[in-house]
C-alpha positions, 0 to 999 in steps of 0.5 A: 480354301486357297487365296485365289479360291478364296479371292473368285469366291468373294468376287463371285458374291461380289458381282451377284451383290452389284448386279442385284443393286444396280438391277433395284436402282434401274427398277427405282428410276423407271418407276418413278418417272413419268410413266408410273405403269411402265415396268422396269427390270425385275429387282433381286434381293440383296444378297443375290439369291431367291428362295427355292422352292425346298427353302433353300436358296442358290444365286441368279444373274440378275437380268437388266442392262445399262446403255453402252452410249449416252450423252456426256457431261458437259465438262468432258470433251468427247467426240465419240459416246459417253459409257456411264457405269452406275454400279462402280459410279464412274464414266469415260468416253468411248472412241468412235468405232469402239465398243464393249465386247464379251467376245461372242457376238461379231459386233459390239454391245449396244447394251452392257449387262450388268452382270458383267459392270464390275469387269469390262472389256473395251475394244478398237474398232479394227477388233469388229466383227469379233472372229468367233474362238478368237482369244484376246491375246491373240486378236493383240498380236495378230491384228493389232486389237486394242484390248482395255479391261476395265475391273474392280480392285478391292481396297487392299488388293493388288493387281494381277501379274508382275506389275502394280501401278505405281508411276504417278499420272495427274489427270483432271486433277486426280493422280492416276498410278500406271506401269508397264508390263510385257508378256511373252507369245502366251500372255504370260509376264514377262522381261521382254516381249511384243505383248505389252499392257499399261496399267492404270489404277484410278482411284474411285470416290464413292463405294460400289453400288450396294458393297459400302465396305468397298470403301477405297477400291479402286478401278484397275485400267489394263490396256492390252497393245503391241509395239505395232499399234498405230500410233493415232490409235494409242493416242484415242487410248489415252484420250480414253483414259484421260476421260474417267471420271470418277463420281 
């Protein structure tokens, strides 16, 4: 098997593992509120399969989401909702007008599948409604979208293209590492271009729900603009950034 076979195999059984944790976690919270015969979403082994009828044994998606806003913690200044992202155990606050998006639906997610936890994207508000068969590289260009990807990094594994975080950035007393790459009219690194993404590699404090052998992995930022982005909205861009917090 080749390395990136390899890499979508285990991301693959991966997501099904953190999906089908974070699924029993919300079941477990629900069950044990007040409301003890309120049903909750349905829990999924822990291995992410379910017997077949032969005794066999194939993957599922786990059903069950977690809310797109709540409200945030105390300390966080934020005047928009506050994401909370139970399986990769960190927050941030989402900018008024923002949303999650898996670019199908025209507006953005008021529920956030979780299935989908471990590999986000977070858009401005000039990205709604979402045009049908748009790709996000071209909403960037051609509408001057803000396209964040929020995903896992794997202890030891380094980020995709020519770029790797490594410039230091204090925040809230946590030393993010960022860089900068450009691409060129096909999404592709390169030396020059219109199309640029800011990485930011944020360390995370606790391992992914249900994966303990992730210890150390990290959440990879990638924000997708263009040098024509208005400038007030690069500033909620940091703003946003500035407010992970890792629990």
């Amino acid at each position: 098997m080749s390395k990136s076979k390899g890499r979508r195999a285990r991301r693959a059984a991966l997501v099904l593992a953190l999906a089908a944790a974070t699924v029993a976690s919300l079941h477990t919270t629900a069950s044990s509120g007040p409301e003890e015969t309120k049903a909750g979403p349905t829990p999924v082994p822990e291995d992410g399969h379910v017997p077949a009828p032969d005794g066999q044994s194939f993957p599922v998606e786990p059903t069950g989401t977690v809310p797109a806003r709540t409200i945030a913690p105390p300390d966080v200044p934020c005047d928009g909702g506050w994401f909370d992202n139970t399986a990769l155990h960190y927050g941030l606050c989402v900018p008024g007008g923002w949303g999650f998006t898996d670019f199908t639906a025209e507006d953005p997610m008021t529920e956030v599948p979780v299935r989908i936890l471990t590999s986000l994207h977070l858009v401005n508000a000039r990205a709604f409604p979402w045009r049908a068969g748009d790709f996000p590289f071209d909403a960037v260009r051609e509408r001057r979208v803000i396209d964040v990807e929020l995903t896992l990094l794997e202890p030891g594994m380094e980020s995709d293209g020519d770029c790797e975080p490594a410039q230091p950035r204090l925040v809230a007393g946590v030393t993010f590492l960022t860089c900068e790459q450009a691409y060129d009219d096909l999404g592709l690194p390169a030396a020059t271009g219109l199309l640029r993404a800011t990485k930011i590699a944020v360390p995370l404090l606790q391992p992914p729900l249900g994966a303990p052998e992730l210890a150390g992995a990290r959440l990879l930022v990638i924000a997708r603009t263009t040098p024509t982005t208005p400038l007030k909205e690069v500033d909620a861009l940091w703003r946003l950034v500035d407010s992970i917090r890792a629990s």
